[in-house]
Backbone as CSV, one residue per row, in Angstrom:
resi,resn,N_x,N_y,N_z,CA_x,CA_y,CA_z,C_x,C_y,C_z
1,UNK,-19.449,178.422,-84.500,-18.912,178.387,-83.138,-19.035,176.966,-82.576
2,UNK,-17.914,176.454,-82.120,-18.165,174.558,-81.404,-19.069,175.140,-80.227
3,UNK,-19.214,173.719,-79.776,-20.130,173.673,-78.487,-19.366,173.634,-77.659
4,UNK,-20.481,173.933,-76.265,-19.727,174.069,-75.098,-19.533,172.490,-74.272
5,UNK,-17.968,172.428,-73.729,-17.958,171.834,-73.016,-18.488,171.604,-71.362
6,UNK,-18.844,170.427,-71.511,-19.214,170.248,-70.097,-18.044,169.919,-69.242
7,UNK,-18.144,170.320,-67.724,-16.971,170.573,-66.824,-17.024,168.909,-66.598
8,UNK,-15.988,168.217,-66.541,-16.040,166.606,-66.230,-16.282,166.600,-64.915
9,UNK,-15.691,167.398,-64.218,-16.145,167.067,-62.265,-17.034,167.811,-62.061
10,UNK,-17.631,168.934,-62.570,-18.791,169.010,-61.801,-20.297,168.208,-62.430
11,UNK,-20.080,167.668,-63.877,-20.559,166.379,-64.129,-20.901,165.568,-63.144
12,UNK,-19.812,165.204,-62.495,-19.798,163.886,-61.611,-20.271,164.515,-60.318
13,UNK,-20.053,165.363,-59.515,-20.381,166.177,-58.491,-21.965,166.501,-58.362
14,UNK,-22.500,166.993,-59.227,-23.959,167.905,-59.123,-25.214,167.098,-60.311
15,UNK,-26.184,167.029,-59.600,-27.493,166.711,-60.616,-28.076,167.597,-60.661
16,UNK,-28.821,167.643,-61.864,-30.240,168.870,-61.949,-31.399,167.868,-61.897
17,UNK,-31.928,168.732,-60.833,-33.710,168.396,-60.407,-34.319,168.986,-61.688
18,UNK,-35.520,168.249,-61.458,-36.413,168.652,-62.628,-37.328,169.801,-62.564
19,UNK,-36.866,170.474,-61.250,-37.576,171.788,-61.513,-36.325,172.883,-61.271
20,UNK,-35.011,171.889,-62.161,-34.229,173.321,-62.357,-33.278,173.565,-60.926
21,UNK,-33.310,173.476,-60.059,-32.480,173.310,-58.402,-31.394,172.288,-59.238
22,UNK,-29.951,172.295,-58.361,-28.989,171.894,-58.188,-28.841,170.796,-56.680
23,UNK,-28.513,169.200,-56.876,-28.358,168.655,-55.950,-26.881,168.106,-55.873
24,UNK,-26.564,168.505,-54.600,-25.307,168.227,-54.362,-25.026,167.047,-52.938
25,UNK,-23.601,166.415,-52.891,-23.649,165.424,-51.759,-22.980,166.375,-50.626
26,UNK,-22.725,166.271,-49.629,-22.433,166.788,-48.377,-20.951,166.586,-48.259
27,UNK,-19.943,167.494,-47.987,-18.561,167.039,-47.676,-18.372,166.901,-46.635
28,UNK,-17.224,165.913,-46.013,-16.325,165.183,-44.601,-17.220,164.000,-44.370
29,UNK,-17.374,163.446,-45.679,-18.268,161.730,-45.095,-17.036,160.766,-46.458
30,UNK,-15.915,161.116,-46.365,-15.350,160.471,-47.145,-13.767,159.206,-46.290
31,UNK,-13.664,159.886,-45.515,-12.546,159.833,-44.821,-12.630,159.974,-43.317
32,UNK,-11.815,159.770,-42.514,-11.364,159.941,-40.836,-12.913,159.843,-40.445
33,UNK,-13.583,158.900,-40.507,-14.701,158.794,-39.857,-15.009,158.149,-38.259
34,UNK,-13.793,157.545,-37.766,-13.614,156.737,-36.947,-14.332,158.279,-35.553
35,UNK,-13.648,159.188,-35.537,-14.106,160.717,-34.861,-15.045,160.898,-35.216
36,UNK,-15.795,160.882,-35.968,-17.385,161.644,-35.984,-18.805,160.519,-35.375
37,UNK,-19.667,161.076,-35.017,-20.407,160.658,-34.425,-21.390,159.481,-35.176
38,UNK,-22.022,158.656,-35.046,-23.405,158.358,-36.258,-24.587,159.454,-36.716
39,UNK,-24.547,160.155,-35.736,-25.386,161.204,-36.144,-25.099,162.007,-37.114
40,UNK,-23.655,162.644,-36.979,-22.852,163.180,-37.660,-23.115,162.389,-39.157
41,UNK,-22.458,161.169,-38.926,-22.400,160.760,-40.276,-23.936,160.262,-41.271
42,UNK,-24.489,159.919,-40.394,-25.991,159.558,-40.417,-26.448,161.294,-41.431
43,UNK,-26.460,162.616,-40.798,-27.135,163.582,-41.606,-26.047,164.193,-42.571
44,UNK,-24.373,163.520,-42.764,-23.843,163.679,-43.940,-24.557,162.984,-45.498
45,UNK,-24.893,162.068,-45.158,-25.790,161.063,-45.898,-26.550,161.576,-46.764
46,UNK,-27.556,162.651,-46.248,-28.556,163.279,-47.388,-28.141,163.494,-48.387
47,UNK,-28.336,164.131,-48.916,-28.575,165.037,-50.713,-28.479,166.405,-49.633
48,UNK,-28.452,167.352,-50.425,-28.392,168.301,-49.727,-28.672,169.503,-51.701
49,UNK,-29.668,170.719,-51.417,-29.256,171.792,-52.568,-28.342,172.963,-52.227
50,UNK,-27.767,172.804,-53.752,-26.933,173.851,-53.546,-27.592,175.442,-53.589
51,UNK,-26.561,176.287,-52.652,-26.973,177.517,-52.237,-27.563,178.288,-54.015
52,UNK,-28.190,179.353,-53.741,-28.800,180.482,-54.946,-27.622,181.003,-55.460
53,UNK,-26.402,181.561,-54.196,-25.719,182.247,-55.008,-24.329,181.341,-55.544
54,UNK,-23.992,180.109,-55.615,-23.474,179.266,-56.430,-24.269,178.745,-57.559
55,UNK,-25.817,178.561,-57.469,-26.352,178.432,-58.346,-25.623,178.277,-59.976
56,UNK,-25.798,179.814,-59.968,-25.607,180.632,-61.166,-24.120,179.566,-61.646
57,UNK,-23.288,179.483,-60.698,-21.686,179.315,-61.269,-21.535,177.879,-61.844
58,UNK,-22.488,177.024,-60.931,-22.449,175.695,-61.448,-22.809,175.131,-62.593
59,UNK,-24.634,175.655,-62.594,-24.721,175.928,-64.132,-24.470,176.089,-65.172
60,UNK,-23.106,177.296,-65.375,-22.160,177.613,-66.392,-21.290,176.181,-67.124
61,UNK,-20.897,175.918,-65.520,-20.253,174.354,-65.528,-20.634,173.243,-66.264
62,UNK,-22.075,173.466,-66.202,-22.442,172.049,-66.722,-23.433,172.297,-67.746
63,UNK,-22.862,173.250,-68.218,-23.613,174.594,-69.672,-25.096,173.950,-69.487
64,UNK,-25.718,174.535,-68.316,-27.287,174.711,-68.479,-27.773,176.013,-68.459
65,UNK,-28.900,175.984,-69.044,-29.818,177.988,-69.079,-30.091,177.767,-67.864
């Protein structure tokens, strides 16, 4: 049986922490920023984890157990 491919964008999209959690960047800090606040854009900024029940789906993505 070949191996599994890894998804190329969610490659680029998502890291795995080392205790296994999914880190993802925050969306609407890419564009039309001139309207949003600094604050706004200031706590787009973080890292942010992804939810439990995407968890599972991303994983698949980026063929981890």
């Amino acid at each position: 049986m070949p191996k599994m491919k890894t998804n190329s964008s969610a490659k680029k999209r998502f890291t795995l922490t080392g205790s296994g959690k999914i880190k993802r960047k925050h969306a609407f800090k890419s564009h039309i920023l001139t309207k949003k606040t600094k604050k706004q854009k200031r706590n787009l900024t973080h890292f942010a984890m992804m939810d439990k029940v995407d968890e599972k789906r991303v994983k698949k993505l980026l063929c981890v157990k």
